[in-house]
N, C-alpha and C positions, 0 to 999 in steps of 0.2 A: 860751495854749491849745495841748493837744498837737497835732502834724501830724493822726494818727489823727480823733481829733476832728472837726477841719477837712473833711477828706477824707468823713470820716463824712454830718454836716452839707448837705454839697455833692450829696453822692450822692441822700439825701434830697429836697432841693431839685429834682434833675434828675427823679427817679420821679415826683415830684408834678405837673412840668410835663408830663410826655408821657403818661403815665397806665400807667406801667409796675407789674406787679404784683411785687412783692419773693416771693424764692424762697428757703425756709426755708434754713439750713444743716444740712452732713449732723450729726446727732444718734447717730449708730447703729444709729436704730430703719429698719425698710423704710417706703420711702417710699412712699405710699397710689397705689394701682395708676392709671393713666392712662385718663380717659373712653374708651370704645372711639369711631374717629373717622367721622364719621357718612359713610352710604352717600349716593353723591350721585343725586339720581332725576330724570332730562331730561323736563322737559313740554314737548311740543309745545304751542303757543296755540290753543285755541279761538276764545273770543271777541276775549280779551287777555289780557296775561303774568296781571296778579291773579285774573279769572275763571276762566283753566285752574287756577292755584294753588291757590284756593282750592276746586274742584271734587274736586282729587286729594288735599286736606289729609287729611279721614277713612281714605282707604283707606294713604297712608302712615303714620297712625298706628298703623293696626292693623299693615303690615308690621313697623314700628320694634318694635312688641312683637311679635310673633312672630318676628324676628330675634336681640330681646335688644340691638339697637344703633341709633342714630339712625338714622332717614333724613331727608334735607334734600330740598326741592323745588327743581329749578334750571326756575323759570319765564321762558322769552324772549320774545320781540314776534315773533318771523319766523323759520322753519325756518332761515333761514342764519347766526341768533346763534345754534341750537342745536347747527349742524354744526361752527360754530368750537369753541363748547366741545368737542365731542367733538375738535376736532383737538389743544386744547391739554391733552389729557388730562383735563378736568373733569370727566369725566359717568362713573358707573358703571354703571348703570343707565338704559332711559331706555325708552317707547312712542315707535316710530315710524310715520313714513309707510315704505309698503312697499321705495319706492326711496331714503329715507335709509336704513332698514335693511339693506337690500344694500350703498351705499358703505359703511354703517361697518363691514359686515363683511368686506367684500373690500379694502378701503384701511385701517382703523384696528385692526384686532383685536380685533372684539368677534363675538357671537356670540349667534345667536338660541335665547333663552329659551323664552317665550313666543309665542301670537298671540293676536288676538280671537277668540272664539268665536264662528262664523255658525249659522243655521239651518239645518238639514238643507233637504239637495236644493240648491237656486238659491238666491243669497245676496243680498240686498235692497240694499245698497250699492252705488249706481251715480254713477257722474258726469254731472252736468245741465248745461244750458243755460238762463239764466232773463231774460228778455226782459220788457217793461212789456205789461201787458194793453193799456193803451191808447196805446200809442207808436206810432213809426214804425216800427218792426220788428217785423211780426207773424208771420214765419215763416221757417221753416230756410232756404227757397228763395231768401228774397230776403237772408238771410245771405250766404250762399256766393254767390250771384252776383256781388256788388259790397261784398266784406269793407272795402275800403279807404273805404267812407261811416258805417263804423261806428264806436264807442267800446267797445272791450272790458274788462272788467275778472275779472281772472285770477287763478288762486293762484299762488304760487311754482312757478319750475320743476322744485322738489325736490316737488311735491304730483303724486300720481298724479291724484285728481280733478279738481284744483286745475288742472292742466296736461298728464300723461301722455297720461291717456285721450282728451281730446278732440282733442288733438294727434295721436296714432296711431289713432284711429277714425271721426276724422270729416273735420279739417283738411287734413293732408297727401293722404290720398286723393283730396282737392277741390285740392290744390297750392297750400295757400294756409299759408303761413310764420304762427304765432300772435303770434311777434314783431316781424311787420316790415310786415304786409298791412292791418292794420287803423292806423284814424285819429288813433287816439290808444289808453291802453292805462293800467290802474289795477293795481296788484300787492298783494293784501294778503290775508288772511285769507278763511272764505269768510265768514261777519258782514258783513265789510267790501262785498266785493264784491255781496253781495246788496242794502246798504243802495246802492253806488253805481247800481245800475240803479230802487231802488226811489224814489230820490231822483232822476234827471235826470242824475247826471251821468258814468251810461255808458250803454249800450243794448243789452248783454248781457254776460254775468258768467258762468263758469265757476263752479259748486258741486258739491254730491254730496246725495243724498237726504236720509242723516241728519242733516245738518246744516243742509240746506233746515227741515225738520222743528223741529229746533231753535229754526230763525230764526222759525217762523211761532209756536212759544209766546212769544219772546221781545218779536216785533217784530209782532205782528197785525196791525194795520194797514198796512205798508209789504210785508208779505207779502200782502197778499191784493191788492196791487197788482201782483202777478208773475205769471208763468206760463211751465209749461217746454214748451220747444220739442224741446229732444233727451234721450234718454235712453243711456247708454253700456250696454254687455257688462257684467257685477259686477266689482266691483275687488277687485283682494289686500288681502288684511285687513292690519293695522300690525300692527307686530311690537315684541314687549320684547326687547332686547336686554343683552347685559351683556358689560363690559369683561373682557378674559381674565384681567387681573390679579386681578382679584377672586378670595378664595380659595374652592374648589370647593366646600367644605361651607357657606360664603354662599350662592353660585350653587343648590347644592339646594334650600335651606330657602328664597329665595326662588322660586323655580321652585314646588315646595310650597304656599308661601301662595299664590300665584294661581291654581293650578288648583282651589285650594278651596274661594277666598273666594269668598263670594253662594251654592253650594252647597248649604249645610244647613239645617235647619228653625230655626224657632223665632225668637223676636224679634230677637236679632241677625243671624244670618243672611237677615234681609226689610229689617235696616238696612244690609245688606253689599252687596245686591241695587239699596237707591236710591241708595249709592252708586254703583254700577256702571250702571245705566241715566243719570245725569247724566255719565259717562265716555263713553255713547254703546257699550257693552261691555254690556249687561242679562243676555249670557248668561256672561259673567265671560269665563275666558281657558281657555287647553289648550295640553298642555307641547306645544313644537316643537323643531325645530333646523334647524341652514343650510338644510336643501331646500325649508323651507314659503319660501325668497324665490325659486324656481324661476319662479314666474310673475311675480314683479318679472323676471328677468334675462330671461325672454320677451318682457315688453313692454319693456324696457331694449332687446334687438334689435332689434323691429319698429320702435321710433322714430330708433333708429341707420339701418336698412335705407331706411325711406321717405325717412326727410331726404338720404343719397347718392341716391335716386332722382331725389331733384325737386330735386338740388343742379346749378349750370351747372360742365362738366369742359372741359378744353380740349379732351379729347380722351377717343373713349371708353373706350380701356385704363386712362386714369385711373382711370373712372368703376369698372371690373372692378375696377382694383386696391384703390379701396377699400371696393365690396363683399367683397371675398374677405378684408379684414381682418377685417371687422364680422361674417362668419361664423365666422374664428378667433378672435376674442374670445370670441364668445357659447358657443363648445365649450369654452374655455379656462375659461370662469367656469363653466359647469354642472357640471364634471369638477370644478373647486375647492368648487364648494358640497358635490356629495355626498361628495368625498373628506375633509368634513372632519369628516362626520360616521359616520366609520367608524371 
């Protein structure tokens, strides 16, 4: 048998084993153009990575064709498998919480698209406090009095609802650390955290309205065993961001599709709508850029500011010195948001 043969034969043999796919030889003719390679789209979790997945499945299909090119869903378990990918360059696209939207654009190079669209005047998203109607904790007063008899259960500290807000609006101005003052402490979604108070095994939980709301069509019964204690100030809307690499007539034409989609009459656009109301977005999106994270890098300060307040210094010029950073940061970064979109 010739070498050729042999070698031939072998080759064969090795494709079969790994599961390699054979690539034609050149012929002359052009070689048939390459898939274009799909846009990658970061979902924050909802309920859990398959439930956001499949919530955002309809509206990136309609993107993918109005783009003319895949998009792929990159669904995670916890805002900090989402931040990795964006560190490891994976995510093109992606809905954020207000303050990952800020690092990715101040640390990663990306850039806001999009926001939620709120309701004219005062905007209904707030961050809650939600306690057992019939527990041992029946009121904010006896919260704060004696946080360290309690079990809390929290969003990530990448969640403005989740953690921000009630961190800079309620905690610290009570001096009471979210990390370290209470009893014990549950980290997870806000689903999660609402079922761990609606179950026994915390004694208040960190949420936010719409997704209290949420909780109560999904979980009736375990919601109707809650009740909220505190209400926050409205929160920053989340923001769509996109990776700068991405080339700019992509960036339009998605930019485009979201300020349009759920907009227009007629039976798809009332099917574009239910998708967008199960996104927790019912009134779709509106084009932004760096400045709508202006009130992320406000509240990004006051929690910088209060946590040096009620931090122990050895001494008080310490304490000056690192407020007088935390007010040069937060000029450094406002000056960076709107200078970048000029």
């Amino acid at each position: 048998m010739r070498l050729e043969s042999v070698l031939r034969r072998r080759l064969i043999v090795l494709a079969a084993a790994f599961g390699w796919r054979a690539v034609p030889a050149q012929t002359g003719r052009a070689a048939a153009p390459a898939s274009p390679v799909p846009l990658r789209f970061g979902v924050l979790p909802i309920g859990g990575a398959v439930e956001s997945r499949d919530k955002w499945a309809p509206v990136l299909a309609d993107m993918s064709r109005a783009l003319g090119r895949p998009v792929a869903a990159l669904s995670v378990t916890s805002y900090e498998s989402l931040e990795q990918a964006i560190q490891r360059n994976e995510v093109d696209i992606a809905l954020l919480s207000a303050k990952m939207a800020l690092d990715a654009v101040s640390r990663r190079g990306m850039s806001v698209l999009a926001q939620v669209k709120r309701h004219a005047g005062e905007p209904e998203h707030r961050a809650i406090l939600l306690v057992r109607k019939a527990g041992p904790l029946d009121s904010l007063d006896a919260l704060l009095a004696r946080p360290e008899q309690w079990r809390l259960a929290r969003g990530d500290s990448r969640s403005v609802s989740g953690f921000i807000l009630p961190q800079v609006q309620l905690f610290l101005p009570h001096r009471i650390e979210m990390e370290t003052r209470f009893r014990g402490e549950i980290i997870g979604t806000h689903q999660l955290t609402a079922l761990a108070v609606a179950n026994g095994d915390a004694d208040v939980a960190t949420n936010n309205t719409t997704d209290f709301e949420r909780f109560r069509q999904q979980f009736p019964l375990e919601a109707d065993r809650l009740q909220v204690i505190w209400r926050s100030a409205p929160t920053p809307p989340a923001q769509i961001v996109v990776r700068q690499g991405v080339p700019h007539a992509v960036q339009k034409k998605a930019q485009l599709f979201l300020v349009q989609y759920g907009q227009g009459t007629g039976p798809r656009a009332d099917g574009e709508r239910e998708a967008l109301k199960s996104l927790r977005a019912g009134l779709g999106y509106v084009a932004a850029n760096n400045e709508a994270l202006l009130p992320a890098a406000l509240l990004e300060y006051q929690l910088a500011r209060q946590s040096a307040l009620n931090a122990r210094w050895v001494n008080e010029a310490a304490r000056e010195a690192r407020l007088q950073r935390v007010e040069s940061q937060y000029a450094e970064q406002v000056a960076a948001l709107r200078n970048s979109t000029r």
